[in-house]
KESEFI-738293 format. One record per residue (C-alpha): residue number from 0; x, y, z. Coordinates in nm, 2 decimals, decimal comma. Each point is the difference from the previous one (the first is absolute). Last residue first. Example, Ala and Ser with C-alpha at 12.3 -4.5 7.8 and 13.67 -1.06 7.14 Angstrom:
2
+-------+--------+--------+--------+
: fimar :     c1 :     c2 :     c3 :
+-------+--------+--------+--------+
:     1 :   1,37 :  -0,11 :   0,71 :
:     0 :  -0,14 :  -0,34 :   0,07 :
+-------+--------+--------+--------+
//
This chain:
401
+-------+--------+--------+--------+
: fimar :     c1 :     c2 :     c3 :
+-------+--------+--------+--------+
:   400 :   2,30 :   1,74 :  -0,20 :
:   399 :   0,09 :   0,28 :  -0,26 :
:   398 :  -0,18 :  -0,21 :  -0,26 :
:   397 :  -0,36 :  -0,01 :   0,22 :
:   396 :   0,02 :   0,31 :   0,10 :
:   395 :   0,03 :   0,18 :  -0,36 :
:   394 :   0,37 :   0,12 :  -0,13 :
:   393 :   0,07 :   0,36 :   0,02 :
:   392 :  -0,04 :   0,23 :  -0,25 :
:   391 :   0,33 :   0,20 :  -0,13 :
:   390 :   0,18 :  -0,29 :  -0,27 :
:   389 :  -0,37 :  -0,10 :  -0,08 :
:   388 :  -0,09 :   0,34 :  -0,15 :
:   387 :   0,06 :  -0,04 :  -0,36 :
:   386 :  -0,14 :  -0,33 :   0,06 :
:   385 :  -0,32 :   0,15 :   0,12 :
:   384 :  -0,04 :   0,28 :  -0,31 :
:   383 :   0,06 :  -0,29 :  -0,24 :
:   382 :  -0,25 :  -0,21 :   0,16 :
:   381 :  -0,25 :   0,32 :  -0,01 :
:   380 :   0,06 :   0,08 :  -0,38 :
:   379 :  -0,05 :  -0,37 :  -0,06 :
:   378 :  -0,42 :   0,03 :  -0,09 :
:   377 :  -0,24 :   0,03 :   0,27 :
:   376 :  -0,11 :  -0,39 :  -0,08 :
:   375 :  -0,36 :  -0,06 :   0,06 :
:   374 :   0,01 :  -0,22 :   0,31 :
:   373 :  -0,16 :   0,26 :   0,28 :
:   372 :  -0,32 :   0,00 :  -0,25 :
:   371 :  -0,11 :  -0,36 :   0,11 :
:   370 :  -0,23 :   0,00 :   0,20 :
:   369 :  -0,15 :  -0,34 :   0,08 :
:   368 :   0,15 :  -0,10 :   0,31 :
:   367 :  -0,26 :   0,07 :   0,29 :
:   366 :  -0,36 :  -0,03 :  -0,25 :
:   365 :  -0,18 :   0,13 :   0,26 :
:   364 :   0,22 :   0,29 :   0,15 :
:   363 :   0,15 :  -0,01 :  -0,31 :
:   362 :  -0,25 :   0,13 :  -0,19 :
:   361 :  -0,12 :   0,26 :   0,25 :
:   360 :   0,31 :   0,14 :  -0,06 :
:   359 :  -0,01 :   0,02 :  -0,33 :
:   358 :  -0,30 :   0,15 :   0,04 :
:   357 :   0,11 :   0,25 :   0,17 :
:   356 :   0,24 :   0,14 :  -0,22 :
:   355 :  -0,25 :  -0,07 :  -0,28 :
:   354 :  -0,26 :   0,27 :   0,08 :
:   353 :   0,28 :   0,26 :   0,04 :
:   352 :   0,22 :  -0,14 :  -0,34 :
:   351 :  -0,43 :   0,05 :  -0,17 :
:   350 :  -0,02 :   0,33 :   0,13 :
:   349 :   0,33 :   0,12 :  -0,15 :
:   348 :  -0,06 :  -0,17 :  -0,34 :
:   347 :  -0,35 :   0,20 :   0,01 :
:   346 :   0,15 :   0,33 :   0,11 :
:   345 :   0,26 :  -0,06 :  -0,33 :
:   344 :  -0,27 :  -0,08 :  -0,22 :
:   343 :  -0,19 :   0,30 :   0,10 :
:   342 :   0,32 :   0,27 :  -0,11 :
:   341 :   0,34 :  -0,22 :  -0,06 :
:   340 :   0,19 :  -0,33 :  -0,09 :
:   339 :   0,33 :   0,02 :   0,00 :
:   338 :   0,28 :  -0,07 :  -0,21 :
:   337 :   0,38 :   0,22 :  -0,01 :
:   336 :   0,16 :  -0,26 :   0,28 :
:   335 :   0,01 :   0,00 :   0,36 :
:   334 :   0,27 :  -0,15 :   0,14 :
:   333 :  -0,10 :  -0,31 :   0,25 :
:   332 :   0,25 :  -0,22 :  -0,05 :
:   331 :  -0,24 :  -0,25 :  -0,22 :
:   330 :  -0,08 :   0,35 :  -0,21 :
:   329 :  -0,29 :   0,22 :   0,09 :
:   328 :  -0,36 :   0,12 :  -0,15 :
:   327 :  -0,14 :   0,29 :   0,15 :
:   326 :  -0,41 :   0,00 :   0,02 :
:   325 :  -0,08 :   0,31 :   0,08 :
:   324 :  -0,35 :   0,12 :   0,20 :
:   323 :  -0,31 :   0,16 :  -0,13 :
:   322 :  -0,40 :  -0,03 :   0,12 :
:   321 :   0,04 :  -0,02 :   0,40 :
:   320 :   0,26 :   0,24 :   0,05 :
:   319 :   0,39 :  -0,03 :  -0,18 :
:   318 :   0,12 :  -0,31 :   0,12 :
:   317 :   0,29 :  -0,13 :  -0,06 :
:   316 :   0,11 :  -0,36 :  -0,13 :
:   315 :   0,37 :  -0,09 :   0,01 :
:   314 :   0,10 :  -0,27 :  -0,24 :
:   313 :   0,14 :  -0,41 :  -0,03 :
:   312 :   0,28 :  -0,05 :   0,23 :
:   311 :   0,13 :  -0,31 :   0,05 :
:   310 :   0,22 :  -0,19 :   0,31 :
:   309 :   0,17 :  -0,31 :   0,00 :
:   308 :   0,13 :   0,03 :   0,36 :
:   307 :   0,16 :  -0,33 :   0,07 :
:   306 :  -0,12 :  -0,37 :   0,02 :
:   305 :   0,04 :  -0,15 :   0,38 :
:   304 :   0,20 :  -0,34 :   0,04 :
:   303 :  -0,19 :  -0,27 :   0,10 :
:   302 :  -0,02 :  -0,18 :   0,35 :
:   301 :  -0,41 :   0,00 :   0,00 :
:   300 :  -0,01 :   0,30 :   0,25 :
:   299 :   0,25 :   0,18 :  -0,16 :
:   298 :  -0,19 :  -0,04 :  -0,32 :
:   297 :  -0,32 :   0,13 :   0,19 :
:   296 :   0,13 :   0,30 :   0,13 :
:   295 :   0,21 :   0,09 :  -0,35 :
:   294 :  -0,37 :  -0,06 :  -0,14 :
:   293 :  -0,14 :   0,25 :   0,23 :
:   292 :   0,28 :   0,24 :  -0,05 :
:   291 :  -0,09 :   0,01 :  -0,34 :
:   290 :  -0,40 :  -0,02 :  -0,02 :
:   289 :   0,09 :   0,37 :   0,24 :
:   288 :   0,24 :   0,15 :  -0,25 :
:   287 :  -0,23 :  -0,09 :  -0,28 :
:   286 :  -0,26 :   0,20 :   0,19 :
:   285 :   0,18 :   0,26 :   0,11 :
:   284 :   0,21 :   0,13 :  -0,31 :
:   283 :  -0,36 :   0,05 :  -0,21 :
:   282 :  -0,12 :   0,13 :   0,37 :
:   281 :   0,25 :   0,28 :  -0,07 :
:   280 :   0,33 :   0,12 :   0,16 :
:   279 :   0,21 :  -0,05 :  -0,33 :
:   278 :   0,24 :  -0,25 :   0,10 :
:   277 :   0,32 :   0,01 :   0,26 :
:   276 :   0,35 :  -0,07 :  -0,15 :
:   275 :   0,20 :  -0,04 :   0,34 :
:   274 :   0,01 :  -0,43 :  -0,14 :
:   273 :  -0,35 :   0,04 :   0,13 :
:   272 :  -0,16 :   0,28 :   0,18 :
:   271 :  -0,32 :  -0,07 :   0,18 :
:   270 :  -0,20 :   0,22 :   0,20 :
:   269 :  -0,23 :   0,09 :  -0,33 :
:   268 :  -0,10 :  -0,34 :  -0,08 :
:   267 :   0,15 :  -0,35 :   0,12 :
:   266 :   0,24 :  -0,15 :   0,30 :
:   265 :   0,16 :  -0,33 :   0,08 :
:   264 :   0,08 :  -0,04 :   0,39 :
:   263 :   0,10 :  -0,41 :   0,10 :
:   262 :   0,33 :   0,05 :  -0,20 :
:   261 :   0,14 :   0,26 :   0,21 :
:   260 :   0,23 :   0,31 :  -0,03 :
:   259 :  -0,01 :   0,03 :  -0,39 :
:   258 :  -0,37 :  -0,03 :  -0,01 :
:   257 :  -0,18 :  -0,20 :  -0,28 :
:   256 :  -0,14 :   0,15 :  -0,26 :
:   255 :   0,13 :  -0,27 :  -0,21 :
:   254 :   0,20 :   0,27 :  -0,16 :
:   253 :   0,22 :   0,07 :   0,30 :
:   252 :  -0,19 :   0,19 :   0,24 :
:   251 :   0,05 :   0,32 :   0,18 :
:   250 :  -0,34 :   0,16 :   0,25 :
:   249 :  -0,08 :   0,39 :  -0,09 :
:   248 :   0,10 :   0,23 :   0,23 :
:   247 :   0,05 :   0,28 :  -0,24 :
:   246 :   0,37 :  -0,01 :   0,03 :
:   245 :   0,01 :  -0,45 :  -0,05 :
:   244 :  -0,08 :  -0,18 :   0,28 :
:   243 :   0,19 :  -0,29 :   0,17 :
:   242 :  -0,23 :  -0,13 :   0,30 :
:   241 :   0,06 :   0,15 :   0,35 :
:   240 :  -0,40 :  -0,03 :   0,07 :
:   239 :  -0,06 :   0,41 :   0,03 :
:   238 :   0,20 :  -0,03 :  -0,37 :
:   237 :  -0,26 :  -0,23 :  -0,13 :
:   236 :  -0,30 :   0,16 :   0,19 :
:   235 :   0,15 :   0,35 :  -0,20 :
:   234 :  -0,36 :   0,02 :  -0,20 :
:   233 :   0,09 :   0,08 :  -0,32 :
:   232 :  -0,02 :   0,39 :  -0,18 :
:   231 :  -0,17 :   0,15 :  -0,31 :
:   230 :   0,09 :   0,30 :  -0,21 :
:   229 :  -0,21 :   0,33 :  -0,11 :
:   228 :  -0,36 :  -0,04 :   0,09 :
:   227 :  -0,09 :   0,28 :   0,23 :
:   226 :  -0,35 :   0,18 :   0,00 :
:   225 :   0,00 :   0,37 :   0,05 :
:   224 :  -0,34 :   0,13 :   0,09 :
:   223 :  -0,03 :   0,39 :   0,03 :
:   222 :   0,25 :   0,06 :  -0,25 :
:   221 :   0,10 :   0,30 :  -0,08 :
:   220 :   0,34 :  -0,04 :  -0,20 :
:   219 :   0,32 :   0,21 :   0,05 :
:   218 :   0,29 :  -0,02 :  -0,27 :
:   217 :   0,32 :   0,06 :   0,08 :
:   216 :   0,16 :  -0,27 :  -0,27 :
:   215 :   0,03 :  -0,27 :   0,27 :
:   214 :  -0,37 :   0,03 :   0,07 :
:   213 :  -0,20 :   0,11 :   0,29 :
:   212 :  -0,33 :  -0,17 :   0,12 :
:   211 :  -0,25 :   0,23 :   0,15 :
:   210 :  -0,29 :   0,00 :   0,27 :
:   209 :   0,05 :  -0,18 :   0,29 :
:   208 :   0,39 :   0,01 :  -0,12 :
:   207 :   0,21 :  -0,23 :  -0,20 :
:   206 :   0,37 :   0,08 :  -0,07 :
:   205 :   0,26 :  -0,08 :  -0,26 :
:   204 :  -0,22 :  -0,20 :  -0,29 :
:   203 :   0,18 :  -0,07 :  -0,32 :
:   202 :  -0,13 :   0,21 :  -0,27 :
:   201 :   0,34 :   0,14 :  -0,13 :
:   200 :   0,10 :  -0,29 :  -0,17 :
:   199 :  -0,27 :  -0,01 :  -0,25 :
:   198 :  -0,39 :  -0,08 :   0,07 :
:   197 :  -0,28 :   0,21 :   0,13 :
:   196 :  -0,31 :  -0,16 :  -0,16 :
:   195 :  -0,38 :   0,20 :   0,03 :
:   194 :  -0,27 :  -0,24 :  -0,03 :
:   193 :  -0,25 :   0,15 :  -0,17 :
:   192 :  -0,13 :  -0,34 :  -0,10 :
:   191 :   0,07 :   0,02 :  -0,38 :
:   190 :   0,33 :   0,11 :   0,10 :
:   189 :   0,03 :  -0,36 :   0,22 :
:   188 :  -0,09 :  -0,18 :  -0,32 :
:   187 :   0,25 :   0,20 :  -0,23 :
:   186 :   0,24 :  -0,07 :   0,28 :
:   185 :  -0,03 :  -0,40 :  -0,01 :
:   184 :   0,00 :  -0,01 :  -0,35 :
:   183 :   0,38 :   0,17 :   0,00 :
:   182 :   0,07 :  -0,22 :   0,26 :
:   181 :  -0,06 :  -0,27 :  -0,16 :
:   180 :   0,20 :   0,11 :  -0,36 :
:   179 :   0,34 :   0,13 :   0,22 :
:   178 :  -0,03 :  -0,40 :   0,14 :
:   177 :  -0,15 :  -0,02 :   0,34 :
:   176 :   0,18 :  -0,07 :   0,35 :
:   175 :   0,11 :   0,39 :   0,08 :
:   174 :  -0,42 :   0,07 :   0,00 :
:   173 :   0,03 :   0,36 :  -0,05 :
:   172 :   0,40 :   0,10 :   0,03 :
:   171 :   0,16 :   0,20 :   0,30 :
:   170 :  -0,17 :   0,11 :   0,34 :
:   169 :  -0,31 :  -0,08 :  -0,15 :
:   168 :  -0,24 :   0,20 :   0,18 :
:   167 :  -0,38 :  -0,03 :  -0,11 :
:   166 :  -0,26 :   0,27 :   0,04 :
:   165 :  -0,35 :  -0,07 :   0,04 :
:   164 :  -0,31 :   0,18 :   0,01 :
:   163 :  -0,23 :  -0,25 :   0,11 :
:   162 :  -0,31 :  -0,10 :  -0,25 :
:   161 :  -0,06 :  -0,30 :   0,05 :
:   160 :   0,23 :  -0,08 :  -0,31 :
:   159 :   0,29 :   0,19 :   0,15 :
:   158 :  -0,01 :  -0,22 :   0,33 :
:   157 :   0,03 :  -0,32 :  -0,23 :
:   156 :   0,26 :   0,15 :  -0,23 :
:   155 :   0,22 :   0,14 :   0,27 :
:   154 :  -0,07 :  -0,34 :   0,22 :
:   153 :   0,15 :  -0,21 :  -0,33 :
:   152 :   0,27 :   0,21 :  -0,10 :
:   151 :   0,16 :  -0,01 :   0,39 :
:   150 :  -0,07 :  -0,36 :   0,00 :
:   149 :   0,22 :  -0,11 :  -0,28 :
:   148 :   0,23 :   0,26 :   0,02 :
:   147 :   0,00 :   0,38 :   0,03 :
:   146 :   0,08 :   0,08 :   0,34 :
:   145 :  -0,21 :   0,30 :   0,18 :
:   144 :  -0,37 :   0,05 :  -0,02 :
:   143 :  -0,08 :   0,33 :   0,11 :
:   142 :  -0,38 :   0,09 :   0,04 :
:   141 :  -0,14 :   0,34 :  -0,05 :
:   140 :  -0,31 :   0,04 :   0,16 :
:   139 :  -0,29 :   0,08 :  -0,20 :
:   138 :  -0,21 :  -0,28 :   0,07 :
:   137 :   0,04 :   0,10 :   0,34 :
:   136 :   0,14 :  -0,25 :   0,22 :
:   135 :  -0,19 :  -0,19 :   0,26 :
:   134 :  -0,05 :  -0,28 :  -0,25 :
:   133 :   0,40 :   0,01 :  -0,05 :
:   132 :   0,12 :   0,01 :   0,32 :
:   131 :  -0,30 :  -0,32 :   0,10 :
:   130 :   0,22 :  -0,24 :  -0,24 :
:   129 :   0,35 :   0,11 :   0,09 :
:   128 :  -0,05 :  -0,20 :   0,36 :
:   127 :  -0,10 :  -0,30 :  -0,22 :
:   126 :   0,28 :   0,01 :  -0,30 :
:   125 :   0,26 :  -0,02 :   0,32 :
:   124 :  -0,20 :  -0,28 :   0,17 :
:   123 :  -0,01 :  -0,22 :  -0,35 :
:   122 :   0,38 :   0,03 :  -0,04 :
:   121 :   0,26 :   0,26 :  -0,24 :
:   120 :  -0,26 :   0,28 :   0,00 :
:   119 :   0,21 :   0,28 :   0,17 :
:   118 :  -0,15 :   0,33 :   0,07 :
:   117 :   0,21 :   0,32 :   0,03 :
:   116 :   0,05 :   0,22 :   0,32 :
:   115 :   0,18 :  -0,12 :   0,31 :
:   114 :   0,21 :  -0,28 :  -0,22 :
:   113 :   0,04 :   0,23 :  -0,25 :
:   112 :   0,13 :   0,31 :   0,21 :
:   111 :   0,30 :  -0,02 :  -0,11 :
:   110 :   0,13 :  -0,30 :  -0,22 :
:   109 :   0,10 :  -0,28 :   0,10 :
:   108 :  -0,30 :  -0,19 :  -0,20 :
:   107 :   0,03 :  -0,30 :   0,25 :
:   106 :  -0,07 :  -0,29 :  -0,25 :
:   105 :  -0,39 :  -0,07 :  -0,02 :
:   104 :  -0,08 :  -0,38 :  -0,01 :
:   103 :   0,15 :  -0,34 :  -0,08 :
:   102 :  -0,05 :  -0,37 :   0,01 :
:   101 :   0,04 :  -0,24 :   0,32 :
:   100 :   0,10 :  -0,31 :  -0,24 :
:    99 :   0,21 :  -0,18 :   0,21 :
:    98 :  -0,11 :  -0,36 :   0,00 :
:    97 :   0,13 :  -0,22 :   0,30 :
:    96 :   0,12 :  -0,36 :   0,03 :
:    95 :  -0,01 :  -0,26 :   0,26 :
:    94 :  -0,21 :   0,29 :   0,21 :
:    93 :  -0,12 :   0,09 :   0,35 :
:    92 :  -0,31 :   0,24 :   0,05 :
:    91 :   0,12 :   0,23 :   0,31 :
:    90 :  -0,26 :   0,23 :   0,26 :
:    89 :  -0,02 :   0,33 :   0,13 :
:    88 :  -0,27 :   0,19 :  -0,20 :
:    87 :   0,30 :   0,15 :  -0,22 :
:    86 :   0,12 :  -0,35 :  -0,13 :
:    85 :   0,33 :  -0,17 :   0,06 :
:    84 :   0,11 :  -0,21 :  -0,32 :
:    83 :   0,16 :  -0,37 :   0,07 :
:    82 :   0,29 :  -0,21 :  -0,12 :
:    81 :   0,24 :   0,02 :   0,31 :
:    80 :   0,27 :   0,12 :  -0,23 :
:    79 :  -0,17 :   0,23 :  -0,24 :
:    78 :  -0,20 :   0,15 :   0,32 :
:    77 :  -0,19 :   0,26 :  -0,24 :
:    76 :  -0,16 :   0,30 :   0,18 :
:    75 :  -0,32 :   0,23 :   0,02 :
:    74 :  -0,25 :  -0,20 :  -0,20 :
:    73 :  -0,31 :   0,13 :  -0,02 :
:    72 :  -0,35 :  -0,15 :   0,09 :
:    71 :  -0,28 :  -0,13 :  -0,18 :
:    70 :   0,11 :  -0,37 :   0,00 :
:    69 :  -0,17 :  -0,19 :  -0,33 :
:    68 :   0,09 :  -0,36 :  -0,05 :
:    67 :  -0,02 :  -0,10 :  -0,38 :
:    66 :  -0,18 :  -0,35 :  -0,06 :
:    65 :  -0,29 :   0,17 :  -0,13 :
:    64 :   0,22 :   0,15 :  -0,28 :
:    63 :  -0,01 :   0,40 :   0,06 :
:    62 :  -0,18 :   0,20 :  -0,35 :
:    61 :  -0,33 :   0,06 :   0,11 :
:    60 :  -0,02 :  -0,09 :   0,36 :
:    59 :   0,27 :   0,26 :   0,05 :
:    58 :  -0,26 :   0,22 :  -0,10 :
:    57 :   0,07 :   0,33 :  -0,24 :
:    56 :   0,09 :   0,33 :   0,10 :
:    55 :   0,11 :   0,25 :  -0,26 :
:    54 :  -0,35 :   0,23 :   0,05 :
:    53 :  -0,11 :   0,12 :  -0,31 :
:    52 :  -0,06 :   0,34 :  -0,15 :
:    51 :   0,04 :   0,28 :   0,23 :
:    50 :   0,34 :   0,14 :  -0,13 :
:    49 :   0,19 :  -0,14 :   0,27 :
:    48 :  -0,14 :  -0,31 :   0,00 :
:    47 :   0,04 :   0,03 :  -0,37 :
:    46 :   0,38 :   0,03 :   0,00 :
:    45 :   0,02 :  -0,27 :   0,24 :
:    44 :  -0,10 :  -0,24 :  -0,26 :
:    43 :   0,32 :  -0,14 :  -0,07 :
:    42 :   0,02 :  -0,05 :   0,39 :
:    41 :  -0,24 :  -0,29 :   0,02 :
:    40 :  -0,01 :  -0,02 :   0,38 :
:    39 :  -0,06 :  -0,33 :   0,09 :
:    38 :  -0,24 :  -0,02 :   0,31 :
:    37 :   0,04 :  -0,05 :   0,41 :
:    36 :   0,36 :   0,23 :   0,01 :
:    35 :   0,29 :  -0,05 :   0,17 :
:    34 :   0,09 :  -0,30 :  -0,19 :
:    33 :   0,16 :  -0,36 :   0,14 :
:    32 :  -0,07 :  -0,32 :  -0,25 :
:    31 :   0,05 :  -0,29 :   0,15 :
:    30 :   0,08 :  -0,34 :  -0,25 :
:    29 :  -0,01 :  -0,34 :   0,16 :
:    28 :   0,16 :  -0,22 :  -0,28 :
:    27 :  -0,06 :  -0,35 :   0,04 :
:    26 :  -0,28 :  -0,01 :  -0,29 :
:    25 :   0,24 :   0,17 :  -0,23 :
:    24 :  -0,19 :   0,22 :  -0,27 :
:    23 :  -0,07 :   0,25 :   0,29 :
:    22 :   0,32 :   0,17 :  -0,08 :
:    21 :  -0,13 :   0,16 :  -0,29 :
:    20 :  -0,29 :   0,21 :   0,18 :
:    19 :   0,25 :   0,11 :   0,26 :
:    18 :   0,25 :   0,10 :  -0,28 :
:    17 :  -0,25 :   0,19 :  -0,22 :
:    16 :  -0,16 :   0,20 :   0,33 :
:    15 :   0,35 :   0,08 :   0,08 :
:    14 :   0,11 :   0,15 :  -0,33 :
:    13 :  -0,28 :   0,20 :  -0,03 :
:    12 :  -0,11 :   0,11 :   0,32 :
:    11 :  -0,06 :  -0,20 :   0,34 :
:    10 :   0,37 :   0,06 :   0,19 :
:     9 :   0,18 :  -0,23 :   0,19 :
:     8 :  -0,07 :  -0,39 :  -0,16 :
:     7 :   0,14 :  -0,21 :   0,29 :
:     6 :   0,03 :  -0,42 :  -0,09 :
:     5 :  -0,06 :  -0,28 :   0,18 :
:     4 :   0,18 :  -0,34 :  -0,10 :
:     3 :  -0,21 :  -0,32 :   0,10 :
:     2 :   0,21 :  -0,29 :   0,01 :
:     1 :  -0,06 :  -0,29 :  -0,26 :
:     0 :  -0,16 :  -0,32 :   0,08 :
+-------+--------+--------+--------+
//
C-alpha cells in the first residue's frame, strides 16, 4: 500500500488553483490549499470592478477539485527544515512538499505622497476601497490614472467610457509590451474616449498630493482621484522564511521550478523566478507555471526526474471598455509581433481569454490531468538564455546534495 504524501498549495490564484487541481490526480496525495481569501479573485477583471462592471470573485466551488483542502488563513512563515507553514490564526499545516505560488500585488510606488494619496488596484480589497471614491466623486472630477500598461490602459478606458474625465500618465511609452502598430490602435481608441495620454520621458510621476500629481517635466495635474498602477511587487514570505529570493523577493528555481535551497519547495506564478529569468507576470505565465510545478510534485513523488520549464507565449489582450479591446499577437518568447487583432473583435477575444481562464481551471479541477497547454514548446530562445547562465545560477537542492 503506498504512503500517503500531503501536499501545501499557498496561495488560491492562478497558478495555485491549477496546481492544487492537478495534484488531485494521485489518490494518495493529500493536497491543502492555504488562501487568505474565501473566493477566487479573477484579477483580469479588476479593471471592471473598479469601473462598476463586474465583480472579479468567482467560487472556489467552481473551479477547486473536490478533493482540494481549503484553509482560509494566511501563511506567516515557511519552516523549510521541519516541513511545516505557520498560519496567522495561530496554528501549522505540515507538508512532504509545498507549492509556492503566493502571486503578486501593488509594488511600494516610492514615491512621495503615493502611498498617502493614490489608489492601488493590484488585489480584490485594493479595487474595493477605490470603489465607493469613485461613486462619491463628481462626474466631473478629474481622475489620474498613472502607469500605462496592461491595467493602467484598461481602467482609463473603462472609467472614460462611463463618462470619467480621465487622464492617463505613462511615465514613458503607451503600453511598453505592444508592437509600434498596437499601440498605435490602442491610442486612437483611448482618443476616441477622451482619454487624455501624458507619455515621453518627462511624465514620470514625482509627487502625489490630495489633489495633484506632479510630473518629471514640471507639470502639475489636478486630480482629485489618482489611481496607481505603475509596477507590481511579491509577497516577502519567502525572504521572512530564510529562503533564497531574488531582489524583488521572488522565490529561485532551477527550471523545474523547483527551489534551489530545498527539493521539497517548488514554486509557480508571479513569486517565482526560475533560472533568475522571471516570466511575464500574467495568469497566461500562471497557469502553466502552476500544471508545472504540479507535475515536478508528482514526478518526485513517483521517483522520476522532473521535465523543465517549457514555456509559450501566445499574445496580450487589452481591454479598451466593454465594446473594443486589442488582441496582440506574440512570438513563443513572448515578443510582440506587427499582428493584432483590434476594435469589437479585439474586446470579444479579450472576453472569451477571461471566460476561458477559468474554465480551464474548472477543467482540471474535474478532469485533474487533462490540460495540456503547459507542453506547447516556448521555442529554444529560453534554453539558450539558461545555459548562457548556467556558469552563474546555482545548482537545484536536489544536485547540490
Amino acid at each position: 500500500m503506498n504512503e500517503n504524501t500531503d501536499v501545501v498549495v499557498i496561495g488560491g490564484g492562478y497558478a495555485g488553483v491549477m496546481a492544487a487541481n492537478r495534484l488531485t490526480q494521485r489518490g494518495d496525495v493529500t493536497v491543502t490549499l492555504i488562501n487568505p481569501r474565501r473566493s477566487f479573485v479573477h484579477r483580469i477583471r479588476l479593471h471592471q470592478l473598479v469601473g462598476g462592471t463586474n465583480e472579479a470573485v468567482v467560487d472556489y466551488r467552481e473551479v477547486l477539485g473536490e478533493g482540494v483542502r481549503l484553509v482560509v488563513d494566511t501563511v506567516t512563515r515557511i519552516d523549510a527544515a521541519g516541513r511545516g507553514v505557520e498560519l496567522a490564526s495561530g496554528g501549522r499545516v505540515g507538508y512532504d512538499y509545498l507549492v509556492y505560488a503566493v502571486g503578486s500585488g501593488s509594488a511600494d510606488p516610492r514615491v512621495p505622497g503615493a502611498a498617502e494619496f493614490a489608489y492601488p488596484i493590484a488585489d480584490i480589497e485594493e479595487a474595493q476601497r477605490l470603489r465607493p471614491v469613485l461613486d462619491a466623486a463628481p462626474a466631473t472630477a478629474a481622475v489620474t490614472v498613472v502607469g500605462a500598461g496592461p491595467t493602467g490602459i484598461e481602467t482609463a478606458a473603462e472609467l472614460a467610457e462611463a463618462g470619467r474625465a480621465v487622464t492617463l500618465v505613462c511615465g514613458g511609452v503607451l503600453g511598453p509590451y505592444l508592437h509600434p502598430r498596437g499601440r498605435r490602435s490602442v491610442a486612437r481608441r483611448l482618443a476616441r474616449l477622451g482619454v487624455s495620454v501624458l507619455d515621453g520621458p518627462d511624465t514620470k510621476v514625482t509627487a502625489v498630493t490630495g489633489d495633484a500629481v506632479r510630473l518629471s517635466g514640471g507639470r502639475e495635474l489636478p486630480s482629485e482621484v489618482t489611481i496607481w498602477t505603475a509596477g507590481f511587487g511579491v509577497p516577502d514570505l519567502a525572504v521572512r522564511s530564510g529562503l533564497s529570493t531574488d531582489a524583488l523577493g521572488r522565490l529561485r528555481t532551477d527550471e523545474t521550478l523547483t527551489s534551489v535551497d530545498d527539493v521539497r519547495i517548488v514554486a509557480a506564478g508571479d513569486s517565482a523566478v526560475p533560472s533568475d529569468l522571471p516570466l511575464r507576470m500574467s495568469c497566461q505565465a500562471a497557469m502553466p507555471m502552476g500544471a508545472r510545478a504540479a507535475d515536478t510534485v508528482l514526478s518526485r513523488i513517483a521517483g522520476e526526474r522532473p521535465e523543465t520549464l517549457n514555456q509559450s507565449f501566445a499574445a496580450q489582450c487589452i481591454s479598451l471598455g466593454r465594446s473594443d479591446g486589442i488582441f496582440q499577437f506574440a512570438n513563443r518568447s513572448d515578443v510582440a509581433v506587427w499582428f493584432n487583432v483590434d476594435g469589437r473583435l479585439g474586446a470579444k477575444l479579450k472576453e472569451v481569454v477571461c471566460t476561458g481562464v477559468i474554465k480551464h481551471m474548472a477543467d482540471e479541477a474535474h478532469q485533474p490531468g487533462g490540460y495540456r497547454l503547459h507542453r506547447v514548446s516556448g521555442g529554444a530562445k529560453r534554453q539558450q538564455l539558461v545555459q548562457a547562465k548556467q556558469g552563474q545560477t546555482p545548482a537545484p537542492a536536489d544536485q547540490v546534495a
